[in-house]
N, C-alpha and C positions, 0 to 999 in steps of 0.2 A: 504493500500500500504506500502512496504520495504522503510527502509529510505536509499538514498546512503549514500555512505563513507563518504564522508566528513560529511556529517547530522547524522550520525550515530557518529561521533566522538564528536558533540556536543551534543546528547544526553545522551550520556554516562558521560561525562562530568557534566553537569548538574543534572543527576538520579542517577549515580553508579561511584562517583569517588573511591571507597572505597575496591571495587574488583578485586582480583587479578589478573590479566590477564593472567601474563608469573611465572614461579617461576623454580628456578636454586639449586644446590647445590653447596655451598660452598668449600667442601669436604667430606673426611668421617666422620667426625665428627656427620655427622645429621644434623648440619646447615641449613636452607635454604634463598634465599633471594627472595623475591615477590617485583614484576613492577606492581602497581596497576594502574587500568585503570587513575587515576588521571597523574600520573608520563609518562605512555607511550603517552595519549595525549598529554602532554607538549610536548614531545620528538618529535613527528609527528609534531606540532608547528613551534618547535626549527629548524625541517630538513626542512617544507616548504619554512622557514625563511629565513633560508641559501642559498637555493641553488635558493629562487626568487630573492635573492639581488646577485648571484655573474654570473649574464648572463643574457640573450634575456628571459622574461618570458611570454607569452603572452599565454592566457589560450588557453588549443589545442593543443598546443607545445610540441611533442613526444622528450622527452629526455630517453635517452640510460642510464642504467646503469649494468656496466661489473667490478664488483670486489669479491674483498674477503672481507666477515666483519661476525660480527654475528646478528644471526636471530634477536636481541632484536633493532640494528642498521635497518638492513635491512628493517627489517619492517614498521619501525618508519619512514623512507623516503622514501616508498613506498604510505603508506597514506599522509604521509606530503606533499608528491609534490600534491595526488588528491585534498588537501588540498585546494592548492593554485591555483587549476585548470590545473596544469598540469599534460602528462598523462606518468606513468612511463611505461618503456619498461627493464625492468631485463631480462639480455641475460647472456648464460653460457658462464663458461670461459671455457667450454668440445669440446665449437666449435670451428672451423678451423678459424682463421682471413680473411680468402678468404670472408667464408659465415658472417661470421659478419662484412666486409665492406661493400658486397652487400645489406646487410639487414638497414645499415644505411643510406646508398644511395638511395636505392629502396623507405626508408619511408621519407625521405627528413629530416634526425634528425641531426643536430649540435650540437649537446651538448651531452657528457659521461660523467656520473659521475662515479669515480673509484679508484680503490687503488693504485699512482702510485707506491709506494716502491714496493706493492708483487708481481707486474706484467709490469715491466719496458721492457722486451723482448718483453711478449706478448701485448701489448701496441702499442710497435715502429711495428711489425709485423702488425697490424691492420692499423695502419698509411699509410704505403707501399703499402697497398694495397685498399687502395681510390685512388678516381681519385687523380692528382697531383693540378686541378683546384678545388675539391672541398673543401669548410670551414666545420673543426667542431670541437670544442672543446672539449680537454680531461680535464675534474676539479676534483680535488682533494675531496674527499666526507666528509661528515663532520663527524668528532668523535663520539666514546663513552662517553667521557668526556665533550664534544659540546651538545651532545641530553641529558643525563643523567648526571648532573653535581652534584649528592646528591644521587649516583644509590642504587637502595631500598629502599631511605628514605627521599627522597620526600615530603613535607608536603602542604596543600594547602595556608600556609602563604610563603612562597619561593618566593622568588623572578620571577617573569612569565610576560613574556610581551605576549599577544594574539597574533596571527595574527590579520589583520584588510586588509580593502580594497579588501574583497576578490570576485570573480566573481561567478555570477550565473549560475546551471547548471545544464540543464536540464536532461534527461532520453535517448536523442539521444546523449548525446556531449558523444567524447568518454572518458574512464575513465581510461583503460587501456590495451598495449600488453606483452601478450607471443606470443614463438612461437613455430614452429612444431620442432620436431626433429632432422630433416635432418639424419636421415638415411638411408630413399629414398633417396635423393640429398636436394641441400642447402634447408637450413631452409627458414621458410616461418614466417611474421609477422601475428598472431592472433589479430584482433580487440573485444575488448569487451566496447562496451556504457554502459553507468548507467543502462541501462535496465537489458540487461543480466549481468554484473555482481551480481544486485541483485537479479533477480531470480536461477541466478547457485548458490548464496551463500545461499540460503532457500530452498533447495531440498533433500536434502539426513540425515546425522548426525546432524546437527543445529535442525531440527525441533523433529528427532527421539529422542533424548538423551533426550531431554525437558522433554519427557513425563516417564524417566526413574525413579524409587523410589528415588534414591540416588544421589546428583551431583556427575559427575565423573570429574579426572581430566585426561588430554589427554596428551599424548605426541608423537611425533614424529621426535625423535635426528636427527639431522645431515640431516634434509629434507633440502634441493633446493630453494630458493626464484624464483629464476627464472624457477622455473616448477609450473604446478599447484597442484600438491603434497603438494609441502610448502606452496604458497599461502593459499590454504584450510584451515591445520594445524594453519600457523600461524596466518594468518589475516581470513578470513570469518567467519573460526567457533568459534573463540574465541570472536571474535566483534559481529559475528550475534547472535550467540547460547550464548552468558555472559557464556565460560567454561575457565578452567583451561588450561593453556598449560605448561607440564612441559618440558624444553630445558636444549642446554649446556649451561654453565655457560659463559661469556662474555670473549673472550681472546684477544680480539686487542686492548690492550690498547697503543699501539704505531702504529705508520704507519707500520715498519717492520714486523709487527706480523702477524698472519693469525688465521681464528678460527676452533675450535675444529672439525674433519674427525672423522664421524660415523664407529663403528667399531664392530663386534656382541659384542667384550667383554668388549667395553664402553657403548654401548646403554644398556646391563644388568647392569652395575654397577647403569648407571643414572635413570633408573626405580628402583632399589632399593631405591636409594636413594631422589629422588624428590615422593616417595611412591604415582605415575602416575598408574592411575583406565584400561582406553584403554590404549590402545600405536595403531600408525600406524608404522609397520616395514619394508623394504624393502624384498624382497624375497630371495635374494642370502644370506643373513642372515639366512635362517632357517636350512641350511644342516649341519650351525655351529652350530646354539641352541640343536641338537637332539641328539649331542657328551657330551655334557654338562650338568652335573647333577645340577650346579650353575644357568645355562639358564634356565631349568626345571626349579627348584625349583619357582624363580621369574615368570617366564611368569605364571604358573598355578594359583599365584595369582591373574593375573589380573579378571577384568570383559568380558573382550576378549581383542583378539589378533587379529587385523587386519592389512592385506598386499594386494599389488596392485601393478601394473604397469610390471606385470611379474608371472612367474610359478614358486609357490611350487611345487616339485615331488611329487606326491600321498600318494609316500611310506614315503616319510619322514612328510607332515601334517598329514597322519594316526599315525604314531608315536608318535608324539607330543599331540592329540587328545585323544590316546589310554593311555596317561599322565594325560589326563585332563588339556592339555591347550584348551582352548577355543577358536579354529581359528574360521578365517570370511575372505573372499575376499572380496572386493570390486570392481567394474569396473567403469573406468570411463576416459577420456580423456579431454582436453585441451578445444576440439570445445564443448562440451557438459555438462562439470562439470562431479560430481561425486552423478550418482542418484540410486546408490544401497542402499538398507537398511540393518543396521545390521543383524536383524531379527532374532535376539538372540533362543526367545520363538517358532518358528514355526520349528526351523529345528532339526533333531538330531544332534548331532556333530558329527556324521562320514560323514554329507553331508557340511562340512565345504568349500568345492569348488564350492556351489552352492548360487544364489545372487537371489534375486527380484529387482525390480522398483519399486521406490516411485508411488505413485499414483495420487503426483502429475505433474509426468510425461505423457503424452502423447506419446506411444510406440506401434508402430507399426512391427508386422512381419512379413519378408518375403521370404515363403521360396528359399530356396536355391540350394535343392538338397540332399539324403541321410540323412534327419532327420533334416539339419542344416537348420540354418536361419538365417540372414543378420536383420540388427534390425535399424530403423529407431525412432529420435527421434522428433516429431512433435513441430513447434511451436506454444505457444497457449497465451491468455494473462495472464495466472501465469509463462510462463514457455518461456525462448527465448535463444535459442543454440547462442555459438559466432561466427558460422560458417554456413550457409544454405547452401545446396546442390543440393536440392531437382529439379527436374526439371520442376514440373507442381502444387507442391504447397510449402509452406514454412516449413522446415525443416534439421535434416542433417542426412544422413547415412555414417555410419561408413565399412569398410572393414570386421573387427571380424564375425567371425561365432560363431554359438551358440547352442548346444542340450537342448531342453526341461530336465526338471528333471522328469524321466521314473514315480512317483508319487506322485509330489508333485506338482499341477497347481498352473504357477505363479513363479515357480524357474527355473531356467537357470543356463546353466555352459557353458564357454567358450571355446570350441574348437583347434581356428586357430585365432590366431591373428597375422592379418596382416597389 
């Protein structure tokens, strides 16, 4: 069996404090600075630490967090609060204050943790619009200089108070939310228990890469904490899979600050420079890589190029391909994780918009009409979607349609997503 998060923190702890986890560039120079698993669990410590001594902590207890910070923070109080038993709920700050009043009312949450200097408008906005009878506190979140007080240099004689006192927790208690979109209408609260988080975090690249010649190191600039995109990147596969994550470098070092917006031609710079094996990129990004003889150059190093959550045009991953970068989709959503396989070795590269399923998936098709098919993900006991739908047995289906690959059984390519 998977350990949860929080067991996973002490065993890392205890086996691999010595391994890099996250690692940044400095500048150009070549510099770089590594967060070794020793130093970011202190950090997740230090954040449970905090935010169970300055409010209501009672394990179960869905606190809200809506700010601006960087991934090396964000993340570290994301486990820190699983830490302490409580279960985070990271919301964007892309949604409407309507839908994220309702979303904290709806889930009964008093407590946000948040940046009040960078989002003082949209703050008071979210305020207004809770009920006027209902409590819930906005707290100020804790630093870069509060979780990382020695940042890269960390040593295991430093000064560290553990946590202690802490609750037990089982495989049903829940562990943590996202949430949907709302691009249909308002967003919706995702619950994931310890169960399905660790089964969605051992499905796809965590186990794949394992068995790869080479450790690779990963990156994915400027990903989202409060999507499952980031999550993945930052926390599962680097904690489940022991990989590399190369990110930006840490910029809020005061309340005022905010941190670094992914950009095609900072996400090239920072792969140059944190010399990152994958990268996951977003997709409106590639129609700038294909202008770019600098973009070129860098991506056709990598060991692939993987994107999701949207369409590359044909004509332009053909391009880049016909370069010899090494694209790969990925498919995957929020209710289900992300259970495509690289599948580096089985495809040609001009079939770079076609995916398989893990195997340790359970995946059902059905069709749909004109070739396509509606895809069902079964739950089983390796495998437990954060959302079931199913009507007559346990499972979730998704909207997406999907064409067979005309000769390759076993690959798919997505259609219509809807």
């Amino acid at each position: 069996m998977y350990l949860s998060m929080p067991e996973l923190l002490d065993f890392h702890l205890a086996n691999n404090p010595d391994f890099p986890l996250y690692v940044f560039a400095n500048d150009d120079s070549g510099s770089q600075t590594e967060i070794v698993l020793l130093e970011y669990i202190r950090a997740a410590h230090r954040a449970g630490a905090a935010i169970r001594a300055t409010g209501s902590a009672q394990p179960g207890e869905i606190v809200a967090i809506v700010a601006l910070l960087d991934a090396i923070v964000y993340s570290a109080i994301i486990t820190g609060m699983m830490k302490v038993g409580l279960v985070p709920f990271p919301i964007s700050t892309f949604l409407s204050p309507d839908g994220i009043a309702k979303m904290l009312q709806e889930n009964n949450i008093r407590r946000v943790i948040t940046t009040n200097s960078t989002l003082p408008d949209f703050l008071a906005s979210i305020r207004e619009k809770l009920d006027p009878t209902y409590e819930c506190v906005f707290e100020e979140v804790p630093g870069l200089s509060d979780l990382y007080p020695k940042l890269g240099k960390e040593k295991a004689e430093d000064d560290f108070s553990p946590l202690s006192d802490l609750p037990y927790l089982s495989d049903e208690d829940l562990a943590m939310c996202l949430h949907s979109s709302g691009s249909t209408g308002l967003p919706k609260a995702i619950r994931f228990n310890h169960r399905a988080l660790k089964s969605l975090a051992n499905i796809h690249v965590v186990l794949e890469t394992r068995n790869w010649e080479n450790p690779i190191r990963f990156s994915g600039f400027g990903l989202l904490l409060f999507h499952g995109s980031g999550i993945g990147c930052y926390i599962t596969t680097p904690l489940y899979g022991l990989v590399t994550v190369a990110l930006f470098p840490p910029t809020v070092t005061k309340p005022d600050e905010v941190p670094i917006v992914a950009t095609p031609e900072n996400t090239i710079q920072h792969l140059e420079r944190t010399k990152a094996t994958v990268s996951f990129i977003q997709p409106n990004f590639f129609r700038n890589f294909a202008r770019s003889e600098k973009a070129i150059e860098v991506l056709r190093k990598q060991v692939c190029v993987v994107t999701g959550g949207g369409f590359v045009p044909s004509r332009i991953g053909d391009y880049l391909v016909s370069l010899g970068v090494r694209l790969r989709v990925a498919f995957g959503a929020t209710e289900f994780g992300v259970p495509t396989l690289l599948s580096l070795e089985y495809l040609d590269p001009q079939d770079w918009s076609a995916f398989a399923f893990s195997k340790r998936v359970n995946v059902r098709w059905i069709p749909h009409g004109e070739g396509l098919f509606l895809c069902q993900f079964l739950t089983t006991d390796a495998y437990q979607p954060s959302v079931e739908n199913l009507s007559n047995e346990r499972g979730f289906e998704g909207n997406d349609l999907f064409a067979p690959h005309p000769t390759k059984e076993g690959f798919w390519r997505m259609q219509v997503a809807c």
